[in-house]
Kinemage of the C-alpha trace (Angstrom):
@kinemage 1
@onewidth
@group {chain A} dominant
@subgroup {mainchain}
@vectorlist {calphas} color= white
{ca unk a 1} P 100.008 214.373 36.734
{ca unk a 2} L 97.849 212.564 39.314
{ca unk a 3} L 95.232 211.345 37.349
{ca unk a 4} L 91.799 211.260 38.982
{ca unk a 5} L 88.987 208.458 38.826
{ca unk a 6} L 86.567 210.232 35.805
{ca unk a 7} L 89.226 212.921 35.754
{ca unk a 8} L 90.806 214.848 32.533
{ca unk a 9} L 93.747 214.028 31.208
{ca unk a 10} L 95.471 215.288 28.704
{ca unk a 11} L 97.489 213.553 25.884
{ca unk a 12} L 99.737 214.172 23.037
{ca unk a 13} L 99.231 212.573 19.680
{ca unk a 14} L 101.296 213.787 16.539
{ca unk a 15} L 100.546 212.123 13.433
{ca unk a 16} L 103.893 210.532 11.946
{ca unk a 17} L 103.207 210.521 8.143
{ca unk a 18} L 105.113 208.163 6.148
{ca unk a 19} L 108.575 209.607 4.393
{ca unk a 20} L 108.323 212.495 7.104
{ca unk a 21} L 110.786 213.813 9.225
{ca unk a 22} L 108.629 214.394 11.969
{ca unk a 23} L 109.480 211.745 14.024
{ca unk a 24} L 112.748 212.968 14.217
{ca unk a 25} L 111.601 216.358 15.104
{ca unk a 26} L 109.375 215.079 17.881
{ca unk a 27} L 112.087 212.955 19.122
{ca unk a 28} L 114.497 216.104 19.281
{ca unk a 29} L 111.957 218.196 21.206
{ca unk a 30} L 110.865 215.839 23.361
{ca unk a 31} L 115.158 215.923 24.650
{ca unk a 32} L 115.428 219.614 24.568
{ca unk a 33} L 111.796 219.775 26.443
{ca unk a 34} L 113.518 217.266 29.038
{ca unk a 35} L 116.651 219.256 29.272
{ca unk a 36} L 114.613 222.184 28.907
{ca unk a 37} L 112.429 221.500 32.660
{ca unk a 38} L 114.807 220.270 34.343
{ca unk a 39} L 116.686 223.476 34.034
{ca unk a 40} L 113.903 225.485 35.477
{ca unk a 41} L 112.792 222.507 38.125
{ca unk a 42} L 110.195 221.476 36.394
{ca unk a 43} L 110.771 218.246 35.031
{ca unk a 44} L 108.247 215.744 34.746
{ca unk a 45} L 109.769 211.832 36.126
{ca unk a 46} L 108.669 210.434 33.190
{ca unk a 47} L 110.857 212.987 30.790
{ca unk a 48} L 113.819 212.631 33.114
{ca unk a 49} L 114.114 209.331 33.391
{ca unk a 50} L 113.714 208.809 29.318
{ca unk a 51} L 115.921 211.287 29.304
{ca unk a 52} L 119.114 209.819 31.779
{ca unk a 53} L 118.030 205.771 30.757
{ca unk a 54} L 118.987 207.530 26.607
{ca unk a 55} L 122.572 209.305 27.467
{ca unk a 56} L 123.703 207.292 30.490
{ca unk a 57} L 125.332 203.888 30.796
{ca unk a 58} L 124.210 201.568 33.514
{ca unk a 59} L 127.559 202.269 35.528
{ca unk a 60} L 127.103 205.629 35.240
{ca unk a 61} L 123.318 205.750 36.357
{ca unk a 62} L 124.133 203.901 39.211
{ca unk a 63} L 126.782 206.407 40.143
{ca unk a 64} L 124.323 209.349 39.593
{ca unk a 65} L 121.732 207.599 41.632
{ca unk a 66} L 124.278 207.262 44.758
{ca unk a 67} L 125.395 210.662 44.133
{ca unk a 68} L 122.159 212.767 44.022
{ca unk a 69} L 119.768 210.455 46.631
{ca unk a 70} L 118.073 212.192 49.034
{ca unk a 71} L 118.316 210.712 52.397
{ca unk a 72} L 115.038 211.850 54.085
{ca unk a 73} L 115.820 210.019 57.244
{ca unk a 74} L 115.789 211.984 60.411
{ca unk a 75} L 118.594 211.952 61.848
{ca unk a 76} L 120.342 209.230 64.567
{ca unk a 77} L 117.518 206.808 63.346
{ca unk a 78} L 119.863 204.114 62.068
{ca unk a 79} L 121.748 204.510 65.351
{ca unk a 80} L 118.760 203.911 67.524
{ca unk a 81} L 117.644 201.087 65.068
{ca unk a 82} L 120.653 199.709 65.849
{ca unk a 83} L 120.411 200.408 69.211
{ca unk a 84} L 116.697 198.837 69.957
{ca unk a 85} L 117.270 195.772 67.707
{ca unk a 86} L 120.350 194.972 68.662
């Protein structure tokens, strides 16, 4: 997740043999996996956002994006911003 200098790592490497339907299969699980974490709050960003860029428009990611920000802005700052610049 937050890869360290020298660190471990791990990675994922399924062979795709020609005439196979494998790549299909991965494809499948790697959606349900998605789906799958972000149920239980454990989504990776990288899944997500594979995930929302496949079965969203641009319109409508834009829309999701404005709905479900997180403003972590205390409070009255833009006010006193405001305020103290002018």
């Amino acid at each position: 997740m937050f890869p360290i200098p020298g660190g471990a790592k791990i990675e994922r490497h399924v062979p795709n043999y020609p005439l196979s339907r494998d790549g299909e299969r991965l494809e499948a699980l790697k959606r349900s996996l998605a789906v799958y974490r972000m149920v239980f709050g454990q989504n990776r960003q990288e899944d997500l956002v594979a995930y929302l860029l496949n079965y969203l428009s641009p319109a409508d990611i834009e829309q999701v994006t404005k709905e479900l920000r997180i403003d972590l802005e205390p409070p009255g700052l833009v006010d006193t911003a405001s305020r103290i610049h002018g």
